[in-house]
C-alpha positions as CSV (number, residue, x, y, z in Angstrom):
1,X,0.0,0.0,0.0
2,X,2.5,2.1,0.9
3,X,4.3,2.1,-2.5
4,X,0.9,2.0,-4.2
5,X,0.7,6.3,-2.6
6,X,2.4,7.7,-4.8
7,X,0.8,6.3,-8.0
8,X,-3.1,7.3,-6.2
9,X,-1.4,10.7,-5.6
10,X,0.3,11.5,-8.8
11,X,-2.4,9.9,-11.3
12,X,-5.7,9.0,-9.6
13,X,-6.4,12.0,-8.2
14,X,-5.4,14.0,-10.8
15,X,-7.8,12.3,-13.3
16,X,-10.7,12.4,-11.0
17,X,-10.2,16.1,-10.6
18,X,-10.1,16.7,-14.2
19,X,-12.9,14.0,-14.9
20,X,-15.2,16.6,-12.5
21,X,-13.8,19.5,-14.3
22,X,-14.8,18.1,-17.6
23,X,-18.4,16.4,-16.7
24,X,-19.6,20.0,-15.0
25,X,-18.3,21.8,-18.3
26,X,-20.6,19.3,-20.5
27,X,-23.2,19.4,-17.8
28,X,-23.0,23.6,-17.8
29,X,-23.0,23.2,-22.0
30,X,-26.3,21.2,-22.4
31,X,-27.9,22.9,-19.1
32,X,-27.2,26.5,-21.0
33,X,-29.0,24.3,-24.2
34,X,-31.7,23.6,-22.4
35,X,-32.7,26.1,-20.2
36,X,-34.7,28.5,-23.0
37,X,-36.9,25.7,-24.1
38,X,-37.9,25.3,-20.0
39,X,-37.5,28.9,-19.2
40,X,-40.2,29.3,-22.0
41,X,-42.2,26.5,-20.3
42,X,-42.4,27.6,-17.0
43,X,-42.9,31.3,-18.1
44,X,-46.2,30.1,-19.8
45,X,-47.1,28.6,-16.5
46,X,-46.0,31.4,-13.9
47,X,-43.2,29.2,-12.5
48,X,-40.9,30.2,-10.4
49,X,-36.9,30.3,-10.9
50,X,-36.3,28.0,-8.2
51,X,-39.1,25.7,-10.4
52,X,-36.5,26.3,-13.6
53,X,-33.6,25.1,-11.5
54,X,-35.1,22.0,-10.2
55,X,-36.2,21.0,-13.4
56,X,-32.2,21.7,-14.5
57,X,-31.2,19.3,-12.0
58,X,-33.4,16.5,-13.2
59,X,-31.5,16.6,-16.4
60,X,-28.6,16.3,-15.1
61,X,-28.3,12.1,-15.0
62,X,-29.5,11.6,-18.4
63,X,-26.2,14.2,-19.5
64,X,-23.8,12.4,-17.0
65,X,-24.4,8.7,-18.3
66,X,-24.0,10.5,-22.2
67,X,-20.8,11.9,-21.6
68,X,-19.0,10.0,-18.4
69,X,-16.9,8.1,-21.2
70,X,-15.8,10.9,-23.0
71,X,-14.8,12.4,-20.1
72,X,-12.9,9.7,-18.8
73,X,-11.0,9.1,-21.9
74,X,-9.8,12.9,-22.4
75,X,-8.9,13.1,-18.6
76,X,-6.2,9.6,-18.6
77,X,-5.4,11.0,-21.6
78,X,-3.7,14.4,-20.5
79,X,-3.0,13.5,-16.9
80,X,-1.0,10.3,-18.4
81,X,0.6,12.2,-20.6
82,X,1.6,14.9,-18.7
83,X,2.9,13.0,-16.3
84,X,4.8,10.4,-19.0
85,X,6.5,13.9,-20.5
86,X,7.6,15.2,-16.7
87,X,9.1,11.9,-16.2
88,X,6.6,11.4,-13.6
89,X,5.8,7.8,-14.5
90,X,10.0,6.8,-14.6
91,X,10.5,8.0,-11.0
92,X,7.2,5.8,-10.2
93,X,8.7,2.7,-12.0
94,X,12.2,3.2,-10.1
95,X,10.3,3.2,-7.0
96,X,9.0,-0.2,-8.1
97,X,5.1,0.4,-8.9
98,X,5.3,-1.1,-12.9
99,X,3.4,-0.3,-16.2
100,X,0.8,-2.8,-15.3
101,X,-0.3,-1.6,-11.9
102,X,-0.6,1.7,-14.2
103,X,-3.3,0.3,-16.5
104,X,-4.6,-1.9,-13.3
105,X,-5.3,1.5,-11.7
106,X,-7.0,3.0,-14.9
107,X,-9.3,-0.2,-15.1
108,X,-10.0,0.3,-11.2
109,X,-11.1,3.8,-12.1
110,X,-13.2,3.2,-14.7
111,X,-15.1,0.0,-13.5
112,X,-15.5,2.8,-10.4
113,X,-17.0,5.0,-13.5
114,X,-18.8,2.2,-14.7
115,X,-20.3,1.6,-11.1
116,X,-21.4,5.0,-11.4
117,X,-22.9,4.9,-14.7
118,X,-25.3,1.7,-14.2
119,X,-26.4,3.4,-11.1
120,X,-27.4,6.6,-13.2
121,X,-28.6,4.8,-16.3
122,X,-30.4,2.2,-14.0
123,X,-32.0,4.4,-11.3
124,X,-31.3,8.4,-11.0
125,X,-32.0,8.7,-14.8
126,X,-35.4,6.8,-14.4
127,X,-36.4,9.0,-11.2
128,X,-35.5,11.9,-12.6
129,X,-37.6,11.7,-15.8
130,X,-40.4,10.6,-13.5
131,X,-39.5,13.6,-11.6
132,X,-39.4,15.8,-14.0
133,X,-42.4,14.9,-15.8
134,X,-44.6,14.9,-12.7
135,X,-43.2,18.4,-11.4
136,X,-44.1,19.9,-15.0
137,X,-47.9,18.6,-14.7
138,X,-48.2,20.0,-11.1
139,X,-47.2,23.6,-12.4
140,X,-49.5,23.4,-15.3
141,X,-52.3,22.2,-12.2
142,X,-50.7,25.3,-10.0
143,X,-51.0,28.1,-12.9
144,X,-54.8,27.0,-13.7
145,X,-55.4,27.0,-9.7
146,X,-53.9,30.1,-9.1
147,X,-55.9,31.8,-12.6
148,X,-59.3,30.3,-11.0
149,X,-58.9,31.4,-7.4
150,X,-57.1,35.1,-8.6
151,X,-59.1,37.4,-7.0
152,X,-57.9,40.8,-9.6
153,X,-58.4,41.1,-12.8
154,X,-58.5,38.5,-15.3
155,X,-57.9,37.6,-18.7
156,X,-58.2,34.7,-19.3
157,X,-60.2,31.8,-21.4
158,X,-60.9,28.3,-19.3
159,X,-63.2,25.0,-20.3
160,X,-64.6,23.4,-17.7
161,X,-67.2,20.5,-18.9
162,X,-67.5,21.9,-22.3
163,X,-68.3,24.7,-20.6
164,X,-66.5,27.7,-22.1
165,X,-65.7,30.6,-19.4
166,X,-64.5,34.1,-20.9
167,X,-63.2,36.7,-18.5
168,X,-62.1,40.7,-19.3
169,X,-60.3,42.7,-17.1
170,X,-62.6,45.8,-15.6
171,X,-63.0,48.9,-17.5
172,X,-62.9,50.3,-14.2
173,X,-60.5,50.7,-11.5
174,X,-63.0,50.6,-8.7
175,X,-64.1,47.3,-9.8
176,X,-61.7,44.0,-9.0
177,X,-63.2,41.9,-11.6
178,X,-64.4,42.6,-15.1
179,X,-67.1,40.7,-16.9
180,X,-67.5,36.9,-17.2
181,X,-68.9,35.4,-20.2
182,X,-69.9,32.3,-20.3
183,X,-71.0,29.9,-23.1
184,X,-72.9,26.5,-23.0
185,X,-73.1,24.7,-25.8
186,X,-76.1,22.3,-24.6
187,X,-78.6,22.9,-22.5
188,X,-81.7,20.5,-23.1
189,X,-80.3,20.9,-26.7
190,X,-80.5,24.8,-26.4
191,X,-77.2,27.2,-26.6
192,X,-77.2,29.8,-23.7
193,X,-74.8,32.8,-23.5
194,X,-74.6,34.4,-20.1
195,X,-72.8,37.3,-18.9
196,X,-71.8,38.4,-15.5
197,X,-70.0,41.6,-14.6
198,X,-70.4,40.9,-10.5
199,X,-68.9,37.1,-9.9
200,X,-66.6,34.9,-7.5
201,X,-64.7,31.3,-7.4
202,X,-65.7,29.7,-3.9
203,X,-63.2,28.3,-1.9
204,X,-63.0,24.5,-2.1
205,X,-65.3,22.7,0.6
206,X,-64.3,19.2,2.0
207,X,-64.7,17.4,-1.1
208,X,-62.2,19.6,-3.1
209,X,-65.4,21.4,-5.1
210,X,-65.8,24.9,-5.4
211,X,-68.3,26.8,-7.7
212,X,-68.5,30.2,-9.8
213,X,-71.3,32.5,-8.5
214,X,-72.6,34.4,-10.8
215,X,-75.1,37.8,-9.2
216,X,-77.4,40.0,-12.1
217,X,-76.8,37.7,-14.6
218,X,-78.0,38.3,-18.2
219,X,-78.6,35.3,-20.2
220,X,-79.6,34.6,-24.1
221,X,-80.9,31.0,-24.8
222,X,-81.8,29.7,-28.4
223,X,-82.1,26.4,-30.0
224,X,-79.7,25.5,-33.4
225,X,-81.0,26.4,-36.3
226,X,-81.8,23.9,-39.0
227,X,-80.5,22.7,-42.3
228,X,-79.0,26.1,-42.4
229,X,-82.4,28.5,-41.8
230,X,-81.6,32.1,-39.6
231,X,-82.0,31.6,-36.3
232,X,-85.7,33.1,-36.1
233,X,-86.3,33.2,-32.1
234,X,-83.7,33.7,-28.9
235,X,-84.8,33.9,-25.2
236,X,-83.2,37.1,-23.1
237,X,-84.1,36.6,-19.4
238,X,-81.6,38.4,-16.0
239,X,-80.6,36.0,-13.1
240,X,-80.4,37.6,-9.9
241,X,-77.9,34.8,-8.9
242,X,-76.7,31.1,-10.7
243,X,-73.7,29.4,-9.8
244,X,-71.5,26.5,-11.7
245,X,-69.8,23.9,-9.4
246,X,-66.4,21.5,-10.4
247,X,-63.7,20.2,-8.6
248,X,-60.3,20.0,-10.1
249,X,-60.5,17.0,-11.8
250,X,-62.9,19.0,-14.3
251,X,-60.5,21.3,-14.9
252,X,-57.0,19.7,-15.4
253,X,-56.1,16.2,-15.4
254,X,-54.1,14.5,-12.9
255,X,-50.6,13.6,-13.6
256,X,-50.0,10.0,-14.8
257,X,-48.4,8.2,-11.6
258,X,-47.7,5.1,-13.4
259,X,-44.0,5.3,-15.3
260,X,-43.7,4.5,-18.6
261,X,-41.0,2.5,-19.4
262,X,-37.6,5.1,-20.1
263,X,-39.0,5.8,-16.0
264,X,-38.8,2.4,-14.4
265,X,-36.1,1.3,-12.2
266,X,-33.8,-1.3,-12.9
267,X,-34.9,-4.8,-11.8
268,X,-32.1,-7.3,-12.2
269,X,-34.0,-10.4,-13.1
270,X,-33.6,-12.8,-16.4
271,X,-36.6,-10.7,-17.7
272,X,-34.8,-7.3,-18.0
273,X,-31.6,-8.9,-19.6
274,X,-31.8,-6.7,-23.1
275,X,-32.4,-3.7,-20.7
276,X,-29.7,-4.7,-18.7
277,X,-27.2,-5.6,-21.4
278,X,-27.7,-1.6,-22.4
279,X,-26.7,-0.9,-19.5
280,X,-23.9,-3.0,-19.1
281,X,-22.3,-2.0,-22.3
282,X,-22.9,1.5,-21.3
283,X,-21.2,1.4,-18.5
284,X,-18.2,-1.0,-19.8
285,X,-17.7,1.8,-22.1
286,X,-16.1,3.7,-19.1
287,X,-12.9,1.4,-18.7
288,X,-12.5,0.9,-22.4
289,X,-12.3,4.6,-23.0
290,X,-9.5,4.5,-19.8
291,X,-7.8,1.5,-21.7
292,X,-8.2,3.3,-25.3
293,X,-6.4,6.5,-23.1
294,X,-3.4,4.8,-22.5
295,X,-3.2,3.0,-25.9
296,X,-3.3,6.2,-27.5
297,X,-0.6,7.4,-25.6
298,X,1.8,4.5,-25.9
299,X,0.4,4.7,-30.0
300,X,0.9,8.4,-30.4
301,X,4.3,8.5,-30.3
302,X,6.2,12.2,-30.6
303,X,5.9,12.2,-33.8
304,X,2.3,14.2,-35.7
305,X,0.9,10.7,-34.5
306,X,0.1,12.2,-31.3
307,X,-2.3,14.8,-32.4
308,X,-4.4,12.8,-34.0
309,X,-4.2,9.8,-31.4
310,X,-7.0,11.3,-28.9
311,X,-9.5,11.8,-31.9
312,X,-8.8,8.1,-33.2
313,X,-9.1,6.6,-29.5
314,X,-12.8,8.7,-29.3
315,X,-13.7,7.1,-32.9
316,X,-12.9,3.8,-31.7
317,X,-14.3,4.0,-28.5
318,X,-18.4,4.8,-30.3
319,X,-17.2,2.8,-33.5
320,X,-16.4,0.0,-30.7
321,X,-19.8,0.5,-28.7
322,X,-21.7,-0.1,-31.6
323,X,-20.4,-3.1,-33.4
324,X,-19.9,-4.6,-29.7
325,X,-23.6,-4.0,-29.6
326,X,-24.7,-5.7,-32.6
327,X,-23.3,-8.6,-31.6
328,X,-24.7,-9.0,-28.0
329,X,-27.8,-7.8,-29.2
330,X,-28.0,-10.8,-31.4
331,X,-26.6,-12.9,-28.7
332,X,-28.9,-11.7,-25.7
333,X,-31.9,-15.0,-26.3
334,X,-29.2,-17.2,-26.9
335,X,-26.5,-16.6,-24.2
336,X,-27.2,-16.9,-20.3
337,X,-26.6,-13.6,-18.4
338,X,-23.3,-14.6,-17.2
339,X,-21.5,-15.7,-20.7
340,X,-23.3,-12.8,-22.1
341,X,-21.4,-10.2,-19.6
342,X,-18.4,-12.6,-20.0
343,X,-18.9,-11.6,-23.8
344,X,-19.1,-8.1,-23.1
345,X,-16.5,-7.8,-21.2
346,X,-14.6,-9.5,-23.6
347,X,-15.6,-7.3,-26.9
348,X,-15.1,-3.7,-25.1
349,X,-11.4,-4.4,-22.6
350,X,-10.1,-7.4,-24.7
351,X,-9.1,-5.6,-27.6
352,X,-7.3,-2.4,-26.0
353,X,-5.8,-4.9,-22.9
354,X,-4.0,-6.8,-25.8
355,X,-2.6,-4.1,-27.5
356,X,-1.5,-2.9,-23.7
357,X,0.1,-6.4,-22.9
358,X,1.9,-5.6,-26.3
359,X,3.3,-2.7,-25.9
360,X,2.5,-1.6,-22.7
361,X,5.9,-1.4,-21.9
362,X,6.2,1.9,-23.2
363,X,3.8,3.3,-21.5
364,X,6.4,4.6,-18.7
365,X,9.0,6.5,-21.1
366,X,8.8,9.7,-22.4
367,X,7.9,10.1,-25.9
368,X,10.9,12.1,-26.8
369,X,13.7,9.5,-25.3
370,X,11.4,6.8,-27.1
371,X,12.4,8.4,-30.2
């Protein structure tokens, strides 16, 4: 352990530090992306900015699982290298730590990544979708709540039961409320318009109902015409005082509890293995892009090789990912979940761990004296 301190001190750290500095940089990227679209959203509902940033936060899973492999292969990348050009990683071989306990270290990392990224693919990604959806359909309920029991002036247009309510702000300022109009397309197959210029929303008894009073109502009432003839005959008649109950199921619907199926947890059982082999491949893409890191470091070279390694290494990490897909996916019915990881782990760290046990050897002198 103790000679193992200086290789945690001098690489691990290092990439962890610049693995967060890169993940909040995407994170901050697609955040900035997406916050006009839910800015606009929670505008239209009269949301409140601490409503914009917790809907922020809920995206953040579904960004970290998309771009934890990236992130790890860019950070090995320079913290490797940097430390191979300082001569960093000769002093740690003279103290005795070798080139495999090097790539050991990297694996350990990003299994640890890989740890990470099934338990954000498998479980905050889910919640957070659920979250998200249902804290979008209670401010839609809160900013048709807050229109009905408003007790200024209102503009606004609402349906409750088919039952179309209109309502203008005063003309004048001594007056809180303006007129109501109010439209009912069938009334013992009759149309009536009424109109209201001295009305209320109840507060909600026991049972969640409340009910629009209407006082000196004026009310028209005529049947359809038919087969296209002019309306011939329409009823006027005042209302000292009518009222329209509803509850709140009649004006919004209820969020769906149930999750759909990008919002269900992960169940490990035989009947998720597709969903889980996603997952699995997701995450093994974490300590393949560490392995690709160091390959492309001992393949770079000094030469112009080592510009264009980092941008090769990204190409074959997704070119990788997807023909390692294609084949489990037409393995998953006819492997058991163990060969089947055994098969994924074999398709995304074989490859690059053979090239390492190749020339992994290299991996500990500096470019230049290599050349």
């Amino acid at each position: 352990m103790r000679v193992l301190r200086p290789l945690i001190r001098i690489l691990a750290w290092p990439v962890l530090a610049r693995l967060l500095v890169i993940l909040a940089v995407v994170e901050a990227i697609f955040l900035a992306e997406s916050f006009t679209t839910l800015l606009e959203e929670a505008l239209r509902n009269d949301a409140l900015a601490a409503d914009v940033g917790i809907l922020l936060v809920f995206r953040m899973p579904q960004i970290l699982d998309l771009a934890l492999a990236v992130g790890v292969l860019i950070a090995v990348y320079f913290v490797i290298s940097d430390a191979r050009n300082r001569g960093e990683l000769i002093i740690l071989a003279a103290s005795g730590i070798r080139w495999r306990q090097v790539v050991m270290l990297m694996v350990l990392l990003g299994l640890i990544g890989g740890a990470v990224s099934v338990a954000t693919a498998g479980y905050l990604s889910p919640l957070a979708r659920y979250a998200s959806r249902i804290k979008m359909a209670e401010l839609k309920t809160e900013y048709i709540v807050s229109r009905i029991e408003q007790a200024g002036p209102l503009n606004s247009r609402q349906t409750i039961r088919d039952v179309t309510f209109i309502a203008t702000p005063p003309r004048d300022e001594k007056f809180r409320r303006g007129q109501l109009f109010v439209f009912q397309p069938d009334v013992d197959g009759q149309w009536r318009a009424v109109q209201s210029s001295n009305w209320r929303v109840t507060d909600p008894d026991k049972d969640g109902q409340r009910a629009i009073v209407l006082d000196s109502l004026s009310a028209l009432e005529a049947r359809y015409p038919r087969d296209g003839a002019p309306m011939t005959h329409i009823n006027a008649f005042n209302v000292n005082q009518a009222e329209f109950g509803f509850g709140l199921a009649d004006v919004t619907e209820a969020p769906d509890r149930e999750r759909s199926k990008a919002e269900r947890l992960l169940n490990i059982s035989p009947a998720q293995t597709p969903r889980l082999t996603r997952i699995v491949t997701r995450a093994l893409m974490v300590p393949m892009a560490a392995l690709l890191a160091l390959a492309a470091i001992v393949a770079g070279g000094a030469g112009i090789r080592r510009y264009v390694a980092l941008p090769i290494a990204a190409v074959i990490l997704m070119a990788g990912d997807v023909a390692a897909r294609s084949v489990l996916a037409g393995a998953v019915e006819a492997m058991s979940p163990f060969l089947l990881l055994g098969l994924a782990v074999a398709l995304y760290l074989g490859p690059p761990l053979a090239y390492l046990g190749w020339r992994g050897e290299a991996l500990m002198i500096p470019a230049a004296r290599r050349a």
